[in-house]
C-alpha positions, 0 to 999 in steps of 0.5 A: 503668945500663940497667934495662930490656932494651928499651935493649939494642939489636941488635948487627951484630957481636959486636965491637959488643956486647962494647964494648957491654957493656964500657961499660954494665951492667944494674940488678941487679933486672932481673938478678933478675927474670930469675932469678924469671923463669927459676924460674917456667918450671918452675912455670908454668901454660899458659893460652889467650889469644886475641889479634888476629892483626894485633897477633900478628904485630906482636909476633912482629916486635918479639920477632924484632927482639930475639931473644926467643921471642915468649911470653917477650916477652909475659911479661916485659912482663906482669912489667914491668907487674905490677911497675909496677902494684904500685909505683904503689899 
């Protein structure tokens, strides 16, 4: 049962990730939090963060790597974390 997106990994064929997904499948919370994750697109609010650009580009590799847009990236890691953080209270 995979409960994070990180443990999907790249696929070189659509063969491999149909036996991929054939055998594994996600959390049903992590299903969830890309629906409020979908949901809050349309109710969000743009912001302006500065960030160093060595570590950018770094993020946009790893977001390329994944085939995600660099932002959502971001927010999703914000929201992992947020959840995270949350918890451990």
């Amino acid at each position: 049962m995979l409960s994070s997106w990180e443990e999907v990994p790249l696929f070189d064929s659509e063969q491999a990730e149909g036996s991929f997904w054939s055998e594994n499948q996600i959390e049903l919370r992590l299903m969830e939090e890309a629906k409020v994750m979908a949901s809050e697109q349309s109710e969000s609010v743009t912001i302006t963060l500065r960030i160093d650009p060595r570590m950018l580009g770094r993020i946009k590799r790893l977001a390329r790597e994944r085939y995600l847009n660099y932002q959502s990236m971001i927010k999703q890691w914000l929201s992992e974390r947020m959840e995270k953080e949350l918890k451990d209270r």
